[in-house]
PDB file of N, H, CA, C and O in Angstrom:
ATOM      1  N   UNK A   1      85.248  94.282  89.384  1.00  0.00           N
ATOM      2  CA  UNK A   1      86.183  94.930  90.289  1.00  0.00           C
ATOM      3  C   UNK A   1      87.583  94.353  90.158  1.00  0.00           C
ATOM      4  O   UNK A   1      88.564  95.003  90.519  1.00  0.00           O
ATOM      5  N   UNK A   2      87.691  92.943  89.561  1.00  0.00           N
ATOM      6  H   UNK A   2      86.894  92.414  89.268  1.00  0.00           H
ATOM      7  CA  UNK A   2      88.531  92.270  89.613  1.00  0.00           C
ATOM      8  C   UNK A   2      89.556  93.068  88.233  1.00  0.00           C
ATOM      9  O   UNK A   2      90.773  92.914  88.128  1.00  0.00           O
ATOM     10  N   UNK A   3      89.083  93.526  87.719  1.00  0.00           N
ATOM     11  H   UNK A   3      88.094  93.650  87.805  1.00  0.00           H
ATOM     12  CA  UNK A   3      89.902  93.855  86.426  1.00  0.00           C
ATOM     13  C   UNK A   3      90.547  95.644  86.629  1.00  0.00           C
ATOM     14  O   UNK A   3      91.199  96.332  85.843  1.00  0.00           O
ATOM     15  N   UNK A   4      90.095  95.906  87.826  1.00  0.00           N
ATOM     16  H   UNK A   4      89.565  95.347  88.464  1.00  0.00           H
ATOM     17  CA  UNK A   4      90.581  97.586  88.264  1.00  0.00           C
ATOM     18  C   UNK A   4      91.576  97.379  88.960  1.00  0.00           C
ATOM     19  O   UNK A   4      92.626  98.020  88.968  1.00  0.00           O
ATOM     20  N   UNK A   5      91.167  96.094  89.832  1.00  0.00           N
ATOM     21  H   UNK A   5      90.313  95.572  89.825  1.00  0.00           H
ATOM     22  CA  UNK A   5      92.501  95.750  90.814  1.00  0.00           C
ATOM     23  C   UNK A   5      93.767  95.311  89.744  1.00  0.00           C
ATOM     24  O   UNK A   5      94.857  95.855  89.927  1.00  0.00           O
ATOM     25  N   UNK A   6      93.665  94.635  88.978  1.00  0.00           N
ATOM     26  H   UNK A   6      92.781  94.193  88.829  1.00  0.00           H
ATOM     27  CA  UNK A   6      94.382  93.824  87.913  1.00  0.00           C
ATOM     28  C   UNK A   6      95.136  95.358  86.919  1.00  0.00           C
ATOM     29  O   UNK A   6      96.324  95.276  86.607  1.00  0.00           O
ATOM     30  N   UNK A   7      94.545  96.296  86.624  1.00  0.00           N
ATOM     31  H   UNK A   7      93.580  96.363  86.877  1.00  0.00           H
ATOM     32  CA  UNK A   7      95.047  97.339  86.206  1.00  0.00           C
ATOM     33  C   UNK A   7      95.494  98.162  87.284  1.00  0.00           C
ATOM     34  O   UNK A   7      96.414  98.902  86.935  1.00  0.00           O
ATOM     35  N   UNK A   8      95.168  98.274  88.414  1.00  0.00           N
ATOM     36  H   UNK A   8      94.421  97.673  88.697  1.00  0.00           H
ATOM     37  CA  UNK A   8      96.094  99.533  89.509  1.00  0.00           C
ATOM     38  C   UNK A   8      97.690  98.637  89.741  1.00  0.00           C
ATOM     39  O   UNK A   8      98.753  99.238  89.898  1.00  0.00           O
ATOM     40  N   UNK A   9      97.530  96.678  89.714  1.00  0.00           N
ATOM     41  H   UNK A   9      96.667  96.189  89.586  1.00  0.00           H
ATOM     42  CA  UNK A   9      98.815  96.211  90.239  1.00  0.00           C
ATOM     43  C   UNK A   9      99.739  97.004  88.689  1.00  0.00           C
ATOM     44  O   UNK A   9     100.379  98.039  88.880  1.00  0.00           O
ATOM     45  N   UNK A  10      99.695  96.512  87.581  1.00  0.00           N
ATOM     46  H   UNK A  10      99.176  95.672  87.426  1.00  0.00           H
ATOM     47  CA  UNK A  10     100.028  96.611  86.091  1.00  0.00           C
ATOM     48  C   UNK A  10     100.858  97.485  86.234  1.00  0.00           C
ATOM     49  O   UNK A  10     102.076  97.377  86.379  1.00  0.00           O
ATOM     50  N   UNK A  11      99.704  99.098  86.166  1.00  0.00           N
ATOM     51  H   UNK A  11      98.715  99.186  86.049  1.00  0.00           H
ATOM     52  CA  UNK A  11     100.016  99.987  86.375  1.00  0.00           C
ATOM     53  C   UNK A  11     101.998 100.792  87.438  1.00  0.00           C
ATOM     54  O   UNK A  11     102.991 101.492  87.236  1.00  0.00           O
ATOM     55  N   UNK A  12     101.288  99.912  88.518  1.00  0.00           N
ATOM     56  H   UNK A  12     100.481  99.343  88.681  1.00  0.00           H
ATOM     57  CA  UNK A  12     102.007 100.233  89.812  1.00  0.00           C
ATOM     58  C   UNK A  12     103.514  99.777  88.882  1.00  0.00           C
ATOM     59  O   UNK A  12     104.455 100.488  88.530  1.00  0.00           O
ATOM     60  N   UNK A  13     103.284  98.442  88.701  1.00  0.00           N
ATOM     61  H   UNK A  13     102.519  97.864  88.987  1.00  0.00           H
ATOM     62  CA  UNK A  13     104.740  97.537  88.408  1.00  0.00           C
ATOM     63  C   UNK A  13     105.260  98.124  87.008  1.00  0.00           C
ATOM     64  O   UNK A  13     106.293  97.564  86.643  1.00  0.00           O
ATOM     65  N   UNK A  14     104.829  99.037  86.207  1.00  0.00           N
ATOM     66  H   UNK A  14     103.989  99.492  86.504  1.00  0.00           H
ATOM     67  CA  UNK A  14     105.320  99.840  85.417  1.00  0.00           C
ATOM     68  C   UNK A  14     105.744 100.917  85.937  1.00  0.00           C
ATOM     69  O   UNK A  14     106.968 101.027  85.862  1.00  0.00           O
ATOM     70  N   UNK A  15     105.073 101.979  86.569  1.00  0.00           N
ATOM     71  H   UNK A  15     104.079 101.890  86.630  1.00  0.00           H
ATOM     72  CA  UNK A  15     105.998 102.675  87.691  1.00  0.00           C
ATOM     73  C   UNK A  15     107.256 102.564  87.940  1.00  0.00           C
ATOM     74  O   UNK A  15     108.194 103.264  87.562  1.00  0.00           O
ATOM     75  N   UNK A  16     107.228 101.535  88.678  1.00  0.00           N
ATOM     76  H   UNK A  16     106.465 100.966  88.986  1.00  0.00           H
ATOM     77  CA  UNK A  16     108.338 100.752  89.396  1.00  0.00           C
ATOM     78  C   UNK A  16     109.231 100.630  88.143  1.00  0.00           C
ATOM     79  O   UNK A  16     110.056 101.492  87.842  1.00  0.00           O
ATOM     80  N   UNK A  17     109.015  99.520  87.443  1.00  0.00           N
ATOM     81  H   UNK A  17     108.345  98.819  87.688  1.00  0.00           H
ATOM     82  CA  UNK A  17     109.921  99.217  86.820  1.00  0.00           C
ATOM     83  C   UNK A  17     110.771 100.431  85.738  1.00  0.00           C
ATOM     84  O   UNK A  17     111.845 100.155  85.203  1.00  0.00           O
ATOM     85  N   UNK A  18     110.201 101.522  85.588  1.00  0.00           N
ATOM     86  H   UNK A  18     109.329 101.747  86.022  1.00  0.00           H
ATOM     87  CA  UNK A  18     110.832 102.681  84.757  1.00  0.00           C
ATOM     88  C   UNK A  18     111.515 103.449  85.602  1.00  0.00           C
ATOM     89  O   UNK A  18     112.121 104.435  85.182  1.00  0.00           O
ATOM     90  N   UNK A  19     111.514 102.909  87.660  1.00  0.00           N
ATOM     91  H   UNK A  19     111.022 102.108  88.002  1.00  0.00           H
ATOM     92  CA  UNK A  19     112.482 103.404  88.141  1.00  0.00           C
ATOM     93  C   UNK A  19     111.787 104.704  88.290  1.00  0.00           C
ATOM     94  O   UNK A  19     112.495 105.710  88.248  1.00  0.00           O
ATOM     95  N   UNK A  20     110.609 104.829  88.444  1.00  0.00           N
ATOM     96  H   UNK A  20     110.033 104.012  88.479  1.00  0.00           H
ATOM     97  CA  UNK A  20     109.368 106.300  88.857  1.00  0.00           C
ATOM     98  C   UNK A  20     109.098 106.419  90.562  1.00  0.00           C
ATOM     99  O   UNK A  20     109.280 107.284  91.420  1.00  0.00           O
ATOM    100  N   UNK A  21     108.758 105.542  90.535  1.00  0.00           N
ATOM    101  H   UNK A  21     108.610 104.839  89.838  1.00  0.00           H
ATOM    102  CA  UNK A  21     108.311 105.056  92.254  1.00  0.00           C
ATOM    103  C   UNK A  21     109.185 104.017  92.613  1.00  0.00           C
ATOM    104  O   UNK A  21     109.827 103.364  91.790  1.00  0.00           O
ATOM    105  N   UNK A  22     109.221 103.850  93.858  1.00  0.00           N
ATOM    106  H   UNK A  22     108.700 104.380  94.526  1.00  0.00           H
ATOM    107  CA  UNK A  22     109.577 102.628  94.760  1.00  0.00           C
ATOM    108  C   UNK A  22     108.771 101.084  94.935  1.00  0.00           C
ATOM    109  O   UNK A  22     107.543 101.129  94.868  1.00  0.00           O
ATOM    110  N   UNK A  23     109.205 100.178  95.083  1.00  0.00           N
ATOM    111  H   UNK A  23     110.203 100.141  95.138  1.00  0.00           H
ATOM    112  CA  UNK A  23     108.236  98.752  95.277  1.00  0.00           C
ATOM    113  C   UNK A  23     107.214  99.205  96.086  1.00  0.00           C
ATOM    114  O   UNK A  23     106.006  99.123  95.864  1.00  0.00           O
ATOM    115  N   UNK A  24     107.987  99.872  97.400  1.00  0.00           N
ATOM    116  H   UNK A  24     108.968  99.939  97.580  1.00  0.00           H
ATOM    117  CA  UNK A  24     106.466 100.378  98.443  1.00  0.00           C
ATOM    118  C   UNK A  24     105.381 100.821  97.915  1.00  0.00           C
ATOM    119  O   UNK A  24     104.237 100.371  97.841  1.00  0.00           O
ATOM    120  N   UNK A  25     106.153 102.259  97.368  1.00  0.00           N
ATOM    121  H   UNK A  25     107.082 102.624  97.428  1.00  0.00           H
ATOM    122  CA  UNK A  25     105.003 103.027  96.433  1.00  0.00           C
ATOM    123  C   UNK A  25     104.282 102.073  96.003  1.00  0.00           C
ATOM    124  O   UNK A  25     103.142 101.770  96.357  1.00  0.00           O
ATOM    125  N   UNK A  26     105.007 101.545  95.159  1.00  0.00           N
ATOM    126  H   UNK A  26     105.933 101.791  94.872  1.00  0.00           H
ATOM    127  CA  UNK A  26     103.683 100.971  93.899  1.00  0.00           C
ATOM    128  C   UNK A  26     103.228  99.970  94.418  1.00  0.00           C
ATOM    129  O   UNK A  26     102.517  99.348  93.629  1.00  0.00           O
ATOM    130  N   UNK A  27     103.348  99.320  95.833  1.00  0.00           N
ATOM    131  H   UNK A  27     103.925  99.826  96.474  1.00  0.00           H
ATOM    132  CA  UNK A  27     102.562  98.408  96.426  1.00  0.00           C
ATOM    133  C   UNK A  27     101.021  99.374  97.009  1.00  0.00           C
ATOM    134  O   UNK A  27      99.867  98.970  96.863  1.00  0.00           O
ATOM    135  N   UNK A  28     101.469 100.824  97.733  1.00  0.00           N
ATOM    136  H   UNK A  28     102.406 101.153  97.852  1.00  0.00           H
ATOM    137  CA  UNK A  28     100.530 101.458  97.925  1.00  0.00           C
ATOM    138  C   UNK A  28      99.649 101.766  96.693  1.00  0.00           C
ATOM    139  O   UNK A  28      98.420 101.835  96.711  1.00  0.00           O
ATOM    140  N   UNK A  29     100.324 101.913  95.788  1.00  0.00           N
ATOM    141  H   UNK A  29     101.322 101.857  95.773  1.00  0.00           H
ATOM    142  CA  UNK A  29      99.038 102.511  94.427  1.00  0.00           C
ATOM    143  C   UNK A  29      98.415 101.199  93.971  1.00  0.00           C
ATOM    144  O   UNK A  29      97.962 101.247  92.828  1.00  0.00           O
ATOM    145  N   UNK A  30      98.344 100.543  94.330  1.00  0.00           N
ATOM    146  H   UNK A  30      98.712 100.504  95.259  1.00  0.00           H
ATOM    147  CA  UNK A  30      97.795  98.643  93.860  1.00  0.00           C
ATOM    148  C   UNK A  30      96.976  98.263  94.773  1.00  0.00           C
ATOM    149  O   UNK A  30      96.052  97.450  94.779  1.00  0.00           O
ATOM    150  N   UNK A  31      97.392  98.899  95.488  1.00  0.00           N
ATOM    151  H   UNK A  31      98.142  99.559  95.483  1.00  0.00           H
ATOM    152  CA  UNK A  31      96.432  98.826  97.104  1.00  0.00           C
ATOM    153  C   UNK A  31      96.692  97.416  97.808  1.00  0.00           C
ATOM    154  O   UNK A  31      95.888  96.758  98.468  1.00  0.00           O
ATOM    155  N   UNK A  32      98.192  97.081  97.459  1.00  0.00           N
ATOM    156  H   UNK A  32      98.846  97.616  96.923  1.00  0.00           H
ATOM    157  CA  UNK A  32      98.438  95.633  97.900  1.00  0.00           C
ATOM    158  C   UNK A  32      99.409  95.477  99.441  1.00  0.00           C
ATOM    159  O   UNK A  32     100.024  96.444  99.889  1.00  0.00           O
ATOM    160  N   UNK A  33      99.410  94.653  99.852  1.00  0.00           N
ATOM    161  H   UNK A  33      98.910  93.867  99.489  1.00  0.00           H
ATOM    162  CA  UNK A  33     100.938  94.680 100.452  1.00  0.00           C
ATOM    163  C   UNK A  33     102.189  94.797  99.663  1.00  0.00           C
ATOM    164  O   UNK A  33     102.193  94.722  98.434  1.00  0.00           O
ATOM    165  N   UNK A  34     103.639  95.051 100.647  1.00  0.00           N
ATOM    166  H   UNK A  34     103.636  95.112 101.645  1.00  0.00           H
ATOM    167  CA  UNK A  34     104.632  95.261  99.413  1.00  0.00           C
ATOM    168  C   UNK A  34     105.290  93.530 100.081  1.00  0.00           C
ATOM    169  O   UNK A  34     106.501  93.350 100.212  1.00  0.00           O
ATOM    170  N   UNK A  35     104.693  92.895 100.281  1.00  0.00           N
ATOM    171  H   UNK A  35     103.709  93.041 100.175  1.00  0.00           H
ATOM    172  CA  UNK A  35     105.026  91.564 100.115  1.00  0.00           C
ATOM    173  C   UNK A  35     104.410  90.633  98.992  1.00  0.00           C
ATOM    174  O   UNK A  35     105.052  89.732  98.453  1.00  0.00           O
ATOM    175  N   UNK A  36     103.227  90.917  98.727  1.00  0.00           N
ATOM    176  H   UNK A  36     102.706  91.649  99.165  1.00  0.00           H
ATOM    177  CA  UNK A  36     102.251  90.562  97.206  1.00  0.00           C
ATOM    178  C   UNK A  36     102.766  91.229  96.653  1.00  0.00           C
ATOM    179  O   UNK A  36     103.191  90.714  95.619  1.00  0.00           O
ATOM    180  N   UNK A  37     103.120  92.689  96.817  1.00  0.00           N
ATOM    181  H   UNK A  37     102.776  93.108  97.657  1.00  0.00           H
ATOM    182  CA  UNK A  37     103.992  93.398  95.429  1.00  0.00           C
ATOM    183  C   UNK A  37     105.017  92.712  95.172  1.00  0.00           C
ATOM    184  O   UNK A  37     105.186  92.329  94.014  1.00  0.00           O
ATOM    185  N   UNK A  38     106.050  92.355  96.294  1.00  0.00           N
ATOM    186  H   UNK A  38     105.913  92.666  97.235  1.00  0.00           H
ATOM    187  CA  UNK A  38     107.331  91.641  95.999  1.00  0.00           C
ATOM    188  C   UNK A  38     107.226  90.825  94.776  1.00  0.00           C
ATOM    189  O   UNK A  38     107.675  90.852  93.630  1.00  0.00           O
ATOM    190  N   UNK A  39     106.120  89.776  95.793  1.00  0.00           N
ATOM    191  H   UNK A  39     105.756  89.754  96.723  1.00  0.00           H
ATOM    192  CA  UNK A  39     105.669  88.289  95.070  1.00  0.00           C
ATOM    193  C   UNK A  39     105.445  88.227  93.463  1.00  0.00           C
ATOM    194  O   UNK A  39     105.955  87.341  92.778  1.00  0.00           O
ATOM    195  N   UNK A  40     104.715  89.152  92.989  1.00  0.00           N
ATOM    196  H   UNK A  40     104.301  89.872  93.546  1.00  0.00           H
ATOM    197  CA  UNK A  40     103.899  89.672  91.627  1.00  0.00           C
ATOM    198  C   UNK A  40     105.011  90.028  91.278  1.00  0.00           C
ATOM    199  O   UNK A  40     105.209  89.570  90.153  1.00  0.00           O
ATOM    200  N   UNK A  41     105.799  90.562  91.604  1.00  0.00           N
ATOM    201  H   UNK A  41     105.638  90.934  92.518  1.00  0.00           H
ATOM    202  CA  UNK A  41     107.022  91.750  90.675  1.00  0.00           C
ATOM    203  C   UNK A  41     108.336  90.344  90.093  1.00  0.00           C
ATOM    204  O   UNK A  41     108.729  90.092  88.954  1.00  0.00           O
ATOM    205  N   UNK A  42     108.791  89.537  91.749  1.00  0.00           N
ATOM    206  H   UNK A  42     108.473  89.742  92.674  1.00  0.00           H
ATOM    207  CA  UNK A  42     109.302  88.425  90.940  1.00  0.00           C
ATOM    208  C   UNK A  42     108.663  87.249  89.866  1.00  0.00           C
ATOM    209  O   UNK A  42     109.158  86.510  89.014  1.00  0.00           O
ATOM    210  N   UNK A  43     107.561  87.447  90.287  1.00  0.00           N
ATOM    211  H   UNK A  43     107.159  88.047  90.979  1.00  0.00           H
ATOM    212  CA  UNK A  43     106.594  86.165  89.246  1.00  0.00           C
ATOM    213  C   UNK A  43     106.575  86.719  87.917  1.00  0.00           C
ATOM    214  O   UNK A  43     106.345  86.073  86.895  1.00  0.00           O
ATOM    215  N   UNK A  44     106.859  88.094  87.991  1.00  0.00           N
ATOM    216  H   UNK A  44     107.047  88.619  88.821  1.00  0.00           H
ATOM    217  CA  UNK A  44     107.084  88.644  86.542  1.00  0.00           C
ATOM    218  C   UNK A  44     108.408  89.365  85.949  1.00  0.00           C
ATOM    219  O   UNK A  44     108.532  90.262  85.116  1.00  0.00           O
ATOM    220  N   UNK A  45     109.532  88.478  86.850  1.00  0.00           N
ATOM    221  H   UNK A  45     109.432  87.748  87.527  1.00  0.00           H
ATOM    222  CA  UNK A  45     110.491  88.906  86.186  1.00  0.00           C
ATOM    223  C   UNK A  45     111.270  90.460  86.452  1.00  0.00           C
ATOM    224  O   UNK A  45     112.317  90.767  85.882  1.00  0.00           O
ATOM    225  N   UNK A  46     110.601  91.286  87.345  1.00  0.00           N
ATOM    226  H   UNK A  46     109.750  91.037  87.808  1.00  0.00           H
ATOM    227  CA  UNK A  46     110.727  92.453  87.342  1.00  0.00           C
ATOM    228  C   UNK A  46     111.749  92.493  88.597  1.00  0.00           C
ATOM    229  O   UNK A  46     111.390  92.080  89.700  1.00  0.00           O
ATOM    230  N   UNK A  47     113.303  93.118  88.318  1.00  0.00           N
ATOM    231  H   UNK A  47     113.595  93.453  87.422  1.00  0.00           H
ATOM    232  CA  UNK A  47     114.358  92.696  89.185  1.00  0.00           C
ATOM    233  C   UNK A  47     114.075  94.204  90.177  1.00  0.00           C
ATOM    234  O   UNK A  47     113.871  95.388  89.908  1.00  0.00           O
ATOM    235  N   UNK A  48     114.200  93.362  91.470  1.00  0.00           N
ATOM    236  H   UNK A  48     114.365  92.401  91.688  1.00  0.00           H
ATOM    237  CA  UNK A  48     114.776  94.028  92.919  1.00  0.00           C
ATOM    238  C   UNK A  48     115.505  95.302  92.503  1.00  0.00           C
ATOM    239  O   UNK A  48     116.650  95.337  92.054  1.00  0.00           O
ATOM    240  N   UNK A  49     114.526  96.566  92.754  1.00  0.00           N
ATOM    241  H   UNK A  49     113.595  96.538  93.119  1.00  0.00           H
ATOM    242  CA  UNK A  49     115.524  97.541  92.411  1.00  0.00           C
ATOM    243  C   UNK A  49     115.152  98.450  93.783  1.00  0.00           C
ATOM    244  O   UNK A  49     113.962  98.710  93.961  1.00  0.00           O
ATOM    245  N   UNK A  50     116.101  98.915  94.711  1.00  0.00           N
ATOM    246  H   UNK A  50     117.067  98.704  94.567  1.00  0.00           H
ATOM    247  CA  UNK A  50     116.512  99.566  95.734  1.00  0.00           C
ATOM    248  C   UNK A  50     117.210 100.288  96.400  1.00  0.00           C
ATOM    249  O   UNK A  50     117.938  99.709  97.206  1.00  0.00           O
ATOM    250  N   UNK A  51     117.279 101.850  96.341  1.00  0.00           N
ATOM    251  H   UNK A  51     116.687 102.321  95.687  1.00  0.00           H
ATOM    252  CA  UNK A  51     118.662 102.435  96.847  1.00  0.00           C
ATOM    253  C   UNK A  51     118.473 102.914  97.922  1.00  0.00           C
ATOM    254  O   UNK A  51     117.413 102.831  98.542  1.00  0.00           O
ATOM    255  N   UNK A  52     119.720 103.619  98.383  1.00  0.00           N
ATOM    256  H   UNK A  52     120.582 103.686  97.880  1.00  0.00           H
ATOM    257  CA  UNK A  52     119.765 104.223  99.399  1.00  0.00           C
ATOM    258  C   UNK A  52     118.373 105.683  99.249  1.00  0.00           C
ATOM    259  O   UNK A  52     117.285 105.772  99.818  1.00  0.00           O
ATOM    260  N   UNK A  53     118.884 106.392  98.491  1.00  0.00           N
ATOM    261  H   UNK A  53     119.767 106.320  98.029  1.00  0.00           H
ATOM    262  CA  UNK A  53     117.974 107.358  98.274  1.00  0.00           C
ATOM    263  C   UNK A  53     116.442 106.888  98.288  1.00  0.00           C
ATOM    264  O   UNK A  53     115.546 107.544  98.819  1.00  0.00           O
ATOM    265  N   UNK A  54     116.232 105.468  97.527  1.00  0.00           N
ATOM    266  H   UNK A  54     116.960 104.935  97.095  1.00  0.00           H
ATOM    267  CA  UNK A  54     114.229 104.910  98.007  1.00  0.00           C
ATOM    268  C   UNK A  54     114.295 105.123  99.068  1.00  0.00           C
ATOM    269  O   UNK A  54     113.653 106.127  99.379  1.00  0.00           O
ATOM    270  N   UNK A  55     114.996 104.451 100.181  1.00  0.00           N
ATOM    271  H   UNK A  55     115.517 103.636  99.928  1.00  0.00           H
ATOM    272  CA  UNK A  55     114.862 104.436 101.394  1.00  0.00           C
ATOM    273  C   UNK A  55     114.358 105.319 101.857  1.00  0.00           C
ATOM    274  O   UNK A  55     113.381 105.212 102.599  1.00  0.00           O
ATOM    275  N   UNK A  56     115.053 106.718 101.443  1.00  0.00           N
ATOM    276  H   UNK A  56     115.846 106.805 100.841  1.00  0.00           H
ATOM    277  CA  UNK A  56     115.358 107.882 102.096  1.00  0.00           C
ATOM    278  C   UNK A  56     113.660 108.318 101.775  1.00  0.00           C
ATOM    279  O   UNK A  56     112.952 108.585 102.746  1.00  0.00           O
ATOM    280  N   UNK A  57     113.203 108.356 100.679  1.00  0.00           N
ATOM    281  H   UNK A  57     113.778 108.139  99.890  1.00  0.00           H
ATOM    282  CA  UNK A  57     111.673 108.598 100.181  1.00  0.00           C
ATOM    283  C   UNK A  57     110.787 107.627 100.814  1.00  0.00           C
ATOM    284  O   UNK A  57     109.663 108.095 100.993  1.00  0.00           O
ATOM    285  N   UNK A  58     110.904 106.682 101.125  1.00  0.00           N
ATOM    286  H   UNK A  58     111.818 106.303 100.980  1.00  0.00           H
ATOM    287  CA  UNK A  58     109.159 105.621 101.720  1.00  0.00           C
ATOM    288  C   UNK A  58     110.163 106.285 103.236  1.00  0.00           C
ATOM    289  O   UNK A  58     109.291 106.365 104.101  1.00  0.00           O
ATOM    290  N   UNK A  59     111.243 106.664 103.755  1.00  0.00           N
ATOM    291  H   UNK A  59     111.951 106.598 103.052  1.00  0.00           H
ATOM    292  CA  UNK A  59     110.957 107.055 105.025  1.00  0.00           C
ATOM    293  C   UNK A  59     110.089 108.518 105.248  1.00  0.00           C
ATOM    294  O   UNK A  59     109.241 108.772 106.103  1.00  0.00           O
ATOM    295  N   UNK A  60     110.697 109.489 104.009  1.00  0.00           N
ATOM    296  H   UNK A  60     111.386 109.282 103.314  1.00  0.00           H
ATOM    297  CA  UNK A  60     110.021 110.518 104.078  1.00  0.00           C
ATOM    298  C   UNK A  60     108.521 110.491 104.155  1.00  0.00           C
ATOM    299  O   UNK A  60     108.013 111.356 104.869  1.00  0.00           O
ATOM    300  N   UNK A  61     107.693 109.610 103.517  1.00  0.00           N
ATOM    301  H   UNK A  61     108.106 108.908 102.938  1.00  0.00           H
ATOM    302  CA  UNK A  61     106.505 109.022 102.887  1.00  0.00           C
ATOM    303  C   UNK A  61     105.822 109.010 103.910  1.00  0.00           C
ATOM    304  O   UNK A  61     104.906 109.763 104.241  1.00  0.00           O
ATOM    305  N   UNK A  62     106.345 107.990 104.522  1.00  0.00           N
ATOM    306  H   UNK A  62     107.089 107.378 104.254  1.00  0.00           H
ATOM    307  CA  UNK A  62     105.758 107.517 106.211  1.00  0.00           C
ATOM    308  C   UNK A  62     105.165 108.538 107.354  1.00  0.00           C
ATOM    309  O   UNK A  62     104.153 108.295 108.010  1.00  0.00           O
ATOM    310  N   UNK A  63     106.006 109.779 107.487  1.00  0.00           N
ATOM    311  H   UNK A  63     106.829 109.976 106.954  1.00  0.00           H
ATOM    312  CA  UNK A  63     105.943 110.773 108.129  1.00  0.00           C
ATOM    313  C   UNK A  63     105.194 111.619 107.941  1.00  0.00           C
ATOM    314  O   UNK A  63     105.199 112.619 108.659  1.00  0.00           O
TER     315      UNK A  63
END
């Protein structure tokens, strides 16, 4: 099980990082918190990316 979880985070933080989804998002598709996402994303180098417009989507998301 350990190696599905290990491929949904991967996955997620490629997402993210091509600027597809949001940190949230891809904390939801990892099935993690987006504070372990944070954590994982800096432990790998993967820079803080955030706009106004994400915002505007994990608020839409929520609803």
């Amino acid at each position: 099980m350990e190696g599905i979880k290990d491929w949904k985070i991967k996955y997620a933080l490629k997402q993210y990082s091509e600027g597809k989804v949001t940190i949230w998002r891809a904390a939801r598709m990892a099935g993690i918190s987006l504070r372990q996402m944070l954590d994982i994303a800096a432990k790998k180098g993967i820079p803080f990316q955030y706009t106004v417009e994400d915002l505007r989507k994990d608020f839409k998301a929520i609803k």
